[in-house]
C-alpha positions in Angstrom: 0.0 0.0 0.0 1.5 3.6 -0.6 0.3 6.5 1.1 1.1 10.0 -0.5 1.2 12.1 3.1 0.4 15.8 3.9 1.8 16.5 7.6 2.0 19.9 9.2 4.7 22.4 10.4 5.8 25.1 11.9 6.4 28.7 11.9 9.4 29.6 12.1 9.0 33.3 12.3 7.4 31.4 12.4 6.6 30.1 10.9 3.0 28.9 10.8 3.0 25.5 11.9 0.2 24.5 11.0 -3.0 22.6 9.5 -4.4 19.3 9.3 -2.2 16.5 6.6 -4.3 14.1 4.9 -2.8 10.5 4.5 -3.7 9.5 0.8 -4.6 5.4 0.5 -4.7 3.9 -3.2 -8.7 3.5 -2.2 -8.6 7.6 -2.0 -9.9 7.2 1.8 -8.3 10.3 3.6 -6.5 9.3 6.6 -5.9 12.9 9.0 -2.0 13.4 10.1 -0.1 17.0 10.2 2.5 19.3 11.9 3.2 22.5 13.5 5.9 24.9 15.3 6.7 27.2 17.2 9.1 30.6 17.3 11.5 32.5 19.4 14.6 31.9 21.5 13.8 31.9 25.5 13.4 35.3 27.5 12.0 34.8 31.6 12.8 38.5 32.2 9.8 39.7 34.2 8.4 43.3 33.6 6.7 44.8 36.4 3.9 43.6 38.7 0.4 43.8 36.5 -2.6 44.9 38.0 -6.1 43.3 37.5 -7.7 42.8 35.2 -5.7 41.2 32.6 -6.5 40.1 29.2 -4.8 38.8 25.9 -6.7 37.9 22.8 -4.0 37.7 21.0 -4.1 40.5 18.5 -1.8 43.1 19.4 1.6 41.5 18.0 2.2 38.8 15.6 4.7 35.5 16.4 6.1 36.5 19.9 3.4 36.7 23.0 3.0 40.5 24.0 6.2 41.3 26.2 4.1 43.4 28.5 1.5 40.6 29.5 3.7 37.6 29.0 7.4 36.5 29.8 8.3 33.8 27.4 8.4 33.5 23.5 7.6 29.8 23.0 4.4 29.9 21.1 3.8 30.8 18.0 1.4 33.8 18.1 -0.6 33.4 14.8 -3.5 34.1 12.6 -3.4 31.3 10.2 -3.9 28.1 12.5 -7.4 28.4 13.0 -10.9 29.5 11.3 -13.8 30.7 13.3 -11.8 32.3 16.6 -12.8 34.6 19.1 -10.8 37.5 17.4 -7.8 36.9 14.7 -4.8 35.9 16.6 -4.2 32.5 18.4 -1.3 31.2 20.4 -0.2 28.2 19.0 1.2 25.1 21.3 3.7 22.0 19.5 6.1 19.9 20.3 8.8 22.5 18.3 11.1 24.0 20.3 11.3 27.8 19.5 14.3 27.3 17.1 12.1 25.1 15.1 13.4 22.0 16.3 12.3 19.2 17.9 12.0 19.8 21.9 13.5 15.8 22.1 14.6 13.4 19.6 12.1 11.9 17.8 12.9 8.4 18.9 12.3 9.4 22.4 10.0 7.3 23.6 7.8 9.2 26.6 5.6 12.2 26.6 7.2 15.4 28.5 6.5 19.0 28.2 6.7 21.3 25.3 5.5 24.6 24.7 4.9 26.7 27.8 3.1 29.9 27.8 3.2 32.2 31.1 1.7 35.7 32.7 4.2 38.0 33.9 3.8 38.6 37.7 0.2 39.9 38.3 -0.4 41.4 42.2 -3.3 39.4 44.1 -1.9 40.3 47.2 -3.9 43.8 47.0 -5.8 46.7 44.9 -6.1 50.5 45.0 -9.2 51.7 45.9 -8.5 55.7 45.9 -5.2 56.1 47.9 -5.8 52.2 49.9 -4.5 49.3 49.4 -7.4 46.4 49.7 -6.3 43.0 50.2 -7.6 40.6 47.9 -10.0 37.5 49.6 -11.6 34.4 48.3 -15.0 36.5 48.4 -13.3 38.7 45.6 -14.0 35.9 43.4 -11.2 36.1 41.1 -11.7 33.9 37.9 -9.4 33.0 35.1 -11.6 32.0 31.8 -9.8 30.9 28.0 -10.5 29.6 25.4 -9.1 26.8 24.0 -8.9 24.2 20.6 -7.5 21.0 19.4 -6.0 20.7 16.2 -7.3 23.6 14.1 -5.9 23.9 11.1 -3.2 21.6 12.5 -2.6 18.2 13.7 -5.2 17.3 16.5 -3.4 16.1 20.0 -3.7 12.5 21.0 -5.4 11.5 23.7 -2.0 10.4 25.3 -1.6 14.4 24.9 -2.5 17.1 27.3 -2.7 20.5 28.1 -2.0 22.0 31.8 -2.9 25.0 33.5 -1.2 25.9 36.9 -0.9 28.7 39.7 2.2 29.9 40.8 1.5 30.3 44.5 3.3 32.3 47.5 5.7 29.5 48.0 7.0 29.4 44.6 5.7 25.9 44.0 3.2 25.8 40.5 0.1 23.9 41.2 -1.9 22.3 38.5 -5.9 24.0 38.3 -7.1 22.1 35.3 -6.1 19.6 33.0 -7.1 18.3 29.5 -6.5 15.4 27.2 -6.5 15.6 23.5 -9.7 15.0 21.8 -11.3 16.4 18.5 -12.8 19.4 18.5 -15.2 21.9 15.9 -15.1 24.7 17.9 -13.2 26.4 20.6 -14.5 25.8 24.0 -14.3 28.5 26.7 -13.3 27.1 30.5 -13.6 29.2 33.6 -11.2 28.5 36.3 -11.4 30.0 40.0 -8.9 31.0 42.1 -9.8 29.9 45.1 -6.8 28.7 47.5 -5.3 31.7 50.2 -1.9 30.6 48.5 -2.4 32.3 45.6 -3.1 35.9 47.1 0.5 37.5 46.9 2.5 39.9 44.8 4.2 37.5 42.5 1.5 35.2 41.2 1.6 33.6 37.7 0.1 31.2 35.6 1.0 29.1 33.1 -0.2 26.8 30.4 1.8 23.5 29.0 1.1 21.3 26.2 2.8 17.9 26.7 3.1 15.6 24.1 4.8 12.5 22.4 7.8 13.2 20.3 6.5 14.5 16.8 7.9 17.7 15.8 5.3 19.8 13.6 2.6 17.7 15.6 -0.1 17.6 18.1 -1.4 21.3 18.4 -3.7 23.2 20.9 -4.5 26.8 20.4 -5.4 29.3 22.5 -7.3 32.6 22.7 -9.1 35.3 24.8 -7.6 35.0 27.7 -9.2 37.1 30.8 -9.0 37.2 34.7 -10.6 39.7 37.0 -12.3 39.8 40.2 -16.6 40.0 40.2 -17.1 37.0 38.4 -18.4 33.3 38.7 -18.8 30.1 37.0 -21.4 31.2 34.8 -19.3 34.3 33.9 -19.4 32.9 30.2 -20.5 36.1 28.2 -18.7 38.1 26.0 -19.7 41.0 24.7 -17.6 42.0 22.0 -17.8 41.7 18.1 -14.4 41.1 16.4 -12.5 40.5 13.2 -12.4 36.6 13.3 -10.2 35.6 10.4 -7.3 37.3 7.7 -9.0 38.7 5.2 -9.5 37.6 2.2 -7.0 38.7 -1.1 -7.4 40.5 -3.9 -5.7 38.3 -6.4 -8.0 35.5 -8.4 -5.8 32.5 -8.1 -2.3 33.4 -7.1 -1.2 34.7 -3.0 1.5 36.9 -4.8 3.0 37.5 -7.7 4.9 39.8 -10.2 3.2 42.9 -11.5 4.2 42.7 -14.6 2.2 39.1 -14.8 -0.6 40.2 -13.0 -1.0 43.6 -15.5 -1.3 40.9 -18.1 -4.0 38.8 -17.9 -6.3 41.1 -15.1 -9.1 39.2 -15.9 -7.3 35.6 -14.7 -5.4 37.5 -11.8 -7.4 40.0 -9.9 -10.1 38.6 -7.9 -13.5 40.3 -8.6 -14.4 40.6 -4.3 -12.6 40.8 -1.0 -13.5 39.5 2.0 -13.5 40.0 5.7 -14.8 37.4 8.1 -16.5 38.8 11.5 -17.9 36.6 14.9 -20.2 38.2 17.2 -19.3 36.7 20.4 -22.5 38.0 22.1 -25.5 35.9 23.2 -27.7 38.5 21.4 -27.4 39.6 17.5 -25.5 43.4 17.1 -26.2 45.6 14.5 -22.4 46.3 12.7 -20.6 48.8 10.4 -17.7 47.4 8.2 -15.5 49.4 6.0 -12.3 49.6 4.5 -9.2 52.1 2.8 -6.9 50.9 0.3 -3.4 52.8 0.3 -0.5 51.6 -2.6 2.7 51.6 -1.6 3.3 55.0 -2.8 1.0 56.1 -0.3 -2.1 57.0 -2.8 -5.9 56.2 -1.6 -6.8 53.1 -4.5 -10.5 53.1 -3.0 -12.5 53.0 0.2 -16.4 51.8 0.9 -16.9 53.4 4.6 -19.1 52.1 7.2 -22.0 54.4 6.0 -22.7 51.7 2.9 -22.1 48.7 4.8 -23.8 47.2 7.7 -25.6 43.8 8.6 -26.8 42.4 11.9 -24.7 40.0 12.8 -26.6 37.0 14.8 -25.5 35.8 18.2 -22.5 33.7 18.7 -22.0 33.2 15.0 -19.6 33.9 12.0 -20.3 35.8 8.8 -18.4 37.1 5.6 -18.4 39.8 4.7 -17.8 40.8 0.8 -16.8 44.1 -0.8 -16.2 45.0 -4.8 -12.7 44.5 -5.9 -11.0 47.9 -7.0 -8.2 48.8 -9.8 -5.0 47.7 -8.8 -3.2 49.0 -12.3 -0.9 52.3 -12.2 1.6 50.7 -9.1 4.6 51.8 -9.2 8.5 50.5 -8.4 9.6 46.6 -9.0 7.8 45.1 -6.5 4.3 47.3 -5.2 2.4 46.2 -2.6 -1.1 47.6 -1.8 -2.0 47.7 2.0 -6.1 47.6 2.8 -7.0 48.2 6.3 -10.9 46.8 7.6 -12.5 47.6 10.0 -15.4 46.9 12.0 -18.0 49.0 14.1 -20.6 47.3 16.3 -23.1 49.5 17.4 -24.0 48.0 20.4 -22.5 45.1 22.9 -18.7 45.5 22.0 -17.1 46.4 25.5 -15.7 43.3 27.0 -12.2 44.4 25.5 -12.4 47.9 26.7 -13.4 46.6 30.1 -9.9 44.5 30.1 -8.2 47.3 29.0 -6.4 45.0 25.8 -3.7 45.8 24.5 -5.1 45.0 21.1 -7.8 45.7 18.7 -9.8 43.2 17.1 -11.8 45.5 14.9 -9.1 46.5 13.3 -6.7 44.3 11.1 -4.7 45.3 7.6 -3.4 43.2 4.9 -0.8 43.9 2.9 -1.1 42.7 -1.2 2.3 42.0 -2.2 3.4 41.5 -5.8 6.7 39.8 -5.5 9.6 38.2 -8.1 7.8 34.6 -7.6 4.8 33.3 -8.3 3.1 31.6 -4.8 -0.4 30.1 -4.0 0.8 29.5 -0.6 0.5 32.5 2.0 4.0 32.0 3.6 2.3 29.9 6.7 2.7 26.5 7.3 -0.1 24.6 8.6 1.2 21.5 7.5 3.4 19.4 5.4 3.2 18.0 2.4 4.9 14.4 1.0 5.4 10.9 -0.6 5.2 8.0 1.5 5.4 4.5 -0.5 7.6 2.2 1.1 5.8 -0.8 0.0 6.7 -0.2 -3.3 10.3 -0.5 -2.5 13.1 1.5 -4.0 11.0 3.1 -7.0 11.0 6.5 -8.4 8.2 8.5 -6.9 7.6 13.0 -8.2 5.4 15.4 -7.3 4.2 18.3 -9.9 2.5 22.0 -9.5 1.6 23.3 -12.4 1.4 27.2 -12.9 0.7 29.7 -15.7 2.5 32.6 -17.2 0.6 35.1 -18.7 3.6 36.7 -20.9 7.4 35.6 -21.3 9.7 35.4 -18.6 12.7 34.1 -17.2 12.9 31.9 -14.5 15.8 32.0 -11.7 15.2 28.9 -9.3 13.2 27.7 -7.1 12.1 28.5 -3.5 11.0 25.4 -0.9 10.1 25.5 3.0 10.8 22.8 4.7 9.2 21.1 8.0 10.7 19.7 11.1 8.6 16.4 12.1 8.4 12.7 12.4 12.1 12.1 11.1 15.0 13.9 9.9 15.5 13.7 6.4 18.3 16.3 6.0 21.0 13.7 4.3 18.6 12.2 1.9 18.7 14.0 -1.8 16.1 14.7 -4.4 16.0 16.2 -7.8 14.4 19.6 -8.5 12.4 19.3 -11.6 11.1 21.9 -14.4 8.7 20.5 -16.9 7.4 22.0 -20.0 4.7 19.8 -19.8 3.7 16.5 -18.0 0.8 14.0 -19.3 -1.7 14.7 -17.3 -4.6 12.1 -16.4 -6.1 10.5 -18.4 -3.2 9.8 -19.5 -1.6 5.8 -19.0 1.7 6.8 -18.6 4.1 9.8 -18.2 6.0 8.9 -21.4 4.8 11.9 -22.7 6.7 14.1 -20.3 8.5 16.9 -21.9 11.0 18.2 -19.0 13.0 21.4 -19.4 15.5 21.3 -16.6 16.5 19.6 -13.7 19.0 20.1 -10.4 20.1 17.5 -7.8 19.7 18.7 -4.6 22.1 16.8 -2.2 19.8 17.2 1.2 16.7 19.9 2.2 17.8 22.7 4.3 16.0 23.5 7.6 16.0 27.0 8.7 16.4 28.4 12.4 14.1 31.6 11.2 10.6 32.7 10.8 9.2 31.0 7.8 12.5 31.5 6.2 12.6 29.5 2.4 15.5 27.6 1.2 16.6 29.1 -2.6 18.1 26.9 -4.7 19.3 28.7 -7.7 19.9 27.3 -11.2 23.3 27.5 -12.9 21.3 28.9 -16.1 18.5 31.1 -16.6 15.5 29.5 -18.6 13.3 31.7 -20.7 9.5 30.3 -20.4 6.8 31.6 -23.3 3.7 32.4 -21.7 1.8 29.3 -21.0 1.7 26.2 -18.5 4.8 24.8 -16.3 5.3 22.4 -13.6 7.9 22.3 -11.0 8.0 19.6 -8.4 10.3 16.6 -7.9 11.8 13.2 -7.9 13.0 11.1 -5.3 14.9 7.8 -6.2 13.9 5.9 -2.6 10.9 6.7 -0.7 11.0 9.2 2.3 9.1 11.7 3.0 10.6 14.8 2.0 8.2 17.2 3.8 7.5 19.9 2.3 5.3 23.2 3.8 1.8 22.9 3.0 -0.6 25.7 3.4 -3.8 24.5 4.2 -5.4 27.8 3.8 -5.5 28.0 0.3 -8.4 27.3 -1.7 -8.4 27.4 -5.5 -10.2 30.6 -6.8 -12.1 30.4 -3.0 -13.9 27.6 -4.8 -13.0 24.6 -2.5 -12.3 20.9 -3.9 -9.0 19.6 -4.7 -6.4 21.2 -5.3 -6.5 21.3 -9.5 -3.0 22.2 -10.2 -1.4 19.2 -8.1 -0.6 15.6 -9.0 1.8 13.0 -8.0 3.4 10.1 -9.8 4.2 6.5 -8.4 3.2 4.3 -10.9 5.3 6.0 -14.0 1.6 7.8 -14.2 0.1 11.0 -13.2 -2.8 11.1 -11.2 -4.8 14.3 -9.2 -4.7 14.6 -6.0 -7.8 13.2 -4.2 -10.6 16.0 -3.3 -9.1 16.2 1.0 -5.8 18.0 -0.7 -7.6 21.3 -0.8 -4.0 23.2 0.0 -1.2 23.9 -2.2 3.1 22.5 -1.1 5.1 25.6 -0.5 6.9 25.5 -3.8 7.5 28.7 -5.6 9.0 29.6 -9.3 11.3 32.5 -9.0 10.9 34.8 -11.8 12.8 38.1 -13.2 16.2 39.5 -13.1 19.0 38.1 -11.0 19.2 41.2 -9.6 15.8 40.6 -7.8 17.3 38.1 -5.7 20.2 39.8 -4.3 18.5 40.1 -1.5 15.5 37.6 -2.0 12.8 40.2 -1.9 12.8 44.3 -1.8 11.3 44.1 1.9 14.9 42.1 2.2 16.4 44.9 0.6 14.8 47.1 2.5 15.9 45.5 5.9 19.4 45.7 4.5 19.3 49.3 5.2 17.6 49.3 8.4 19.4 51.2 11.6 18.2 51.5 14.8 18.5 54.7 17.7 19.5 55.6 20.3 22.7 53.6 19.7 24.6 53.6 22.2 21.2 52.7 24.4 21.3 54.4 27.1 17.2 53.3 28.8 15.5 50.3 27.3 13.6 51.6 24.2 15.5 50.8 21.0 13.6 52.7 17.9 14.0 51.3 14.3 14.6 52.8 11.1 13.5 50.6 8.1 11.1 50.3 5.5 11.3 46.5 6.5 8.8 45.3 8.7 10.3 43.5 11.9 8.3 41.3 14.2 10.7 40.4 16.7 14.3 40.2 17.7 17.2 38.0 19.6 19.8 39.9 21.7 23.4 37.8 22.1 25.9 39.0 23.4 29.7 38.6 22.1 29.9 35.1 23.5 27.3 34.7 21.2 24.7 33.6 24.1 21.2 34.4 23.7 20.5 37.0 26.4 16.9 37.9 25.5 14.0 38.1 22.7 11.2 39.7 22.2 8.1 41.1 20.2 8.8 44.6 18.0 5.9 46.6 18.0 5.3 49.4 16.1 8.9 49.6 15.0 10.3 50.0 19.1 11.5 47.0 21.0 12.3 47.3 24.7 15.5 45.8 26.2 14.7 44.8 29.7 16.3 46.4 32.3 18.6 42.9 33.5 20.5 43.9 30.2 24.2 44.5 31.7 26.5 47.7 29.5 28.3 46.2 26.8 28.8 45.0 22.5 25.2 43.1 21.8 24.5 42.0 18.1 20.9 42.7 17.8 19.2 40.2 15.5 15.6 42.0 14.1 13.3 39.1 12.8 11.3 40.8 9.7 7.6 39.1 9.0 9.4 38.1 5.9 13.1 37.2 4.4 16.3 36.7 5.7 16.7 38.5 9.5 19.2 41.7 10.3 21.9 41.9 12.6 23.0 45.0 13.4 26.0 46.0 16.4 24.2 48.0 19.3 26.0 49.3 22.6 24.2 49.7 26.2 25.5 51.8 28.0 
């Protein structure tokens, strides 16, 4: 029997980790198997105390936790892993440690704990109330509610796997206040815990949450979101009254994620999309009357088109989902080598939205932009991986075994090489080789046999290459350019011996929103091409790099752009450290010249603060952009 296997990843900043593999049998059943990860080097430096309330649902950074609520950077904060949330950002539990590795090796045989997410110190020893200090009592009724899911768009935990949550109490010790074992899931479930025991009235209380799992890698995921605790609640405490952007809105291209301009101004028709989208949940028990709207801004900084919240409004039922759908707009007249268009949504409910504001978050879930790219490759993946994709037919023995994407040009052009990402899960295949292939065409079912193949070019590749970086592709770059005519390609490849090569998959994409298999993918084990079966819905993080060889000096022009990126005060003299870029960065390592990781942390809004533990000295500052190949630039603290 031969499988042909979709497993899933993680983000390697991230690096989204992330969505459900499907397991291929020759009877087309779909078994479900996938992968995740997780980002970031270790940082326990606590900030100050934090007062009650606190909250965290996850939308005010991107990869790292929030610095100021939380003191570690081993989950991967994301908005990819799941569909249907709370608001648009989840933290994302594996069993990838946060340099995108394996927390054990993968022949270790127990279960032990992975990913840990904990609060900074929060004060339950007392409150102000005017110029006293009150101390806090069980009668306070202090609760601690969550939400939490298995699986997602990822692998769903076994039910050897669990999830912890515990109390840090006055003595230091953590106690464990709930517990859960992996299970299916379709929908998040919220879970109220009290905090009940005297112990856990003093200034330095924390909690934490672990996922512990089997050795997997890219495996085994648990996401969380909307994380509260305050005083004046109970166990029926469940209502939340807030509406919020659930999901990343949709593109604006038809079938590609990104692309060059120059293909997209050729065939508009093909590439633009004809709507956009933006998905909204009313977390209310009751249905709320909401605005939507959005601005479109090019990267020249000129208004493309706006519909304000005066033309769009529906009333959104309780505790539901909905999409909603604007017009597409002109995206011709960009300007420079690679344009991007940035559309910011946003939301207005007009009643029932203050659950957020009573928190005081840090974030703002009716708010969210997306930034349209048009990049030297072609790509019908996002950049997240939810999963993996491969070819697993050992019982065929030694035999030749190739995958193949097909894509379109619209007009001549050259291509460069090929860019892959690679996962980290169930075994390391770093030593075993493969053969990049570059077909002009392949004969496609119903075709018996693949003798009528017409390749163009190939490249042995002697191993993948994993990267220690967020969602950072491996580019493999051919000794010759090849001119294609516009027209159909494929690019894929061939393995010699079976193993599963692994391979990113995004489980997001859907062809032209439509749904079904994926219609550009097929695989070849028996010296014939056959379609994926109709569970393969996402696309392998392959992706054809197109253009000048200059484009790739630095990979992309946001890499180009981080190139020249400098940062002040310098020497630092406090703890805010201000960046100068066009790039954007998403977080950062600090090492100092023994080259030890010393701390990391989230960038937001292009500041970063180094905590105050930092000792004077040379520090090479490495800034992690939400795309390419991170900076490192030579800082002084005073």
């Amino acid at each position: 029997m031969y499988r042909l296997l979709l497993v899933s990843i993680a983000a390697c900043v991230s690096l989204q980790v992330h969505a459900q593999g499907v397991v291929i049998t020759p009877a087309g059943v779909p078994a479900k198997l996938p992968l995740s990860g997780s980002i970031g080097l270790r940082s326990w430096g606590l900030a100050d105390t934090l007062a009650l309330p606190f909250f965290d649902d996850f939308t005010s950074t991107e990869v790292f936790p929030d610095a100021r609520l939380w003191t570690g950077n081993q989950v991967y904060v994301n908005r990819s892993f799941v569909q249907k949330a709370p608001s648009f950002g989840v933290a994302t539990f594996d069993h990838l440690n946060p340099q995108g590795a394996p927390w054990s090796p993968l022949n270790f045989g127990g279960t032990r704990g992975c990913d840990t997410l904990c609060s900074q110190a929060i004060n339950l020893k007392s409150y102000k109330s005017g110029s006293s200090n009150i101390p806090y009592k069980t009668s306070d009724s202090i609760y601690l509610s969550f939400f939490y899911l298995c699986g997602g768009l990822g692998d769903v935990p076994e039910p050897s796997d669990s999830m912890v949550l515990q109390f840090r109490q006055a003595d230091g010790i953590w106690r464990t206040t709930w517990k859960r074992n992996g299970l299916r899931q379709s929908a998040f479930i919220q879970v109220l815990v009290p905090v009940l025991n005297s112990a856990n009235f003093h200034e330095g209380f924390q909690f934490r949450f672990i996922n512990y799992s089997k050795p997997g890698g890219n495996l085994n995921h648990w996401h969380m979101d909307y994380v509260r605790m305050t005083r004046g609640r109970n166990y029926r405490d469940t209502a939340i009254r807030d509406v919020a952007i659930s999901g990343i809105p949709g593109g604006l291209l038809g079938i590609y994620h990104s692309m060059p301009y120059r293909q997209f101004q050729a065939n508009l028709m093909r590439n633009a999309d004809s709507i956009h989208t933006l998905s909204i949940r009313n977390n209310n028990g009751v249905a709320v009357q909401t605005q939507y709207q959005f601005t479109a801004k090019s990267n020249a900084g000129l208004q493309l088109a706006q519909s304000p919240f005066a033309s769009n409004n529906r009333n959104v039922l309780a505790l539901s989902d909905t999409i909603e759908r604007f017009k597409a707009f002109s995206l011709s007249g960009l300007t420079g080598n690679e344009p991007w268009v940035d559309v910011e949504y946003r939301i207005n409910p007009l009643s029932n939205d203050q659950t957020p504001g009573e928190y005081n978050t840090l974030g703002d879930n009716n708010r969210i932009t997306r930034r349209q790219r048009f990049t030297p490759w072609l790509a019908y993946d996002d950049g997240s991986a939810e999963g993996g994709f491969g070819l697993d037919y050992s019982f065929l023995g030694n035999v030749r075994g190739q995958v193949a994407m097909r894509y379109r040009l619209d007009r001549a052009d050259t291509l460069r090489g090929i860019s892959m990402y690679f996962n980290r899960s169930r075994e390391d295949v770093s030593s075993r080789p493969f053969t990049l292939m570059i077909w002009k065409s392949i004969a496609e079912p119903p075709a018996l046999s693949n003798v009528g193949d017409k390749l163009w070019y190939s490249k042995f590749v002697e191993r993948p290459r994993y990267t220690d970086s967020i969602q950072e592709f491996t580019y493999y770059m051919f000794d010759t350019a090849l001119v294609l005519p516009a027209g159909d390609f494929y690019i894929g490849w061939r393995q010699q011996a079976p193993f599963i090569l692994n391979v990113g998959y995004d489980n997001n994409y859907r062809f032209a929103r439509k749904g079904g298999a994926n219609p550009d993918l097929y695989y070849d084990l028996y010296s014939k091409w056959e379609p994926v079966p109709v569970d393969v819905e996402g696309a392998p993080m392959m992706r054809p790099l197109l253009g000048s060889k200059s484009q790739y000096a630095f990979g992309t022009q946001e890499q180009a752009a981080a190139a020249r990126t400098s940062v002040y005060p310098n020497p630092l003299s406090g703890d805010e450290l201000h960046i100068n870029s066009a790039a954007t960065f998403v977080g950062y390592r600090l090492y100092d010249v023994q080259g030890r990781n010393v701390s990391t942390g989230a960038v937001q809004e292009a500041m970063l603060h180094v905590p105050e533990y930092i000792k004077g000295g040379l520090y090479l500052l490495q800034l992690i952009p939400r795309e390419g190949i991170p900076v490192i630039i030579r800082i002084q603290k005073r």
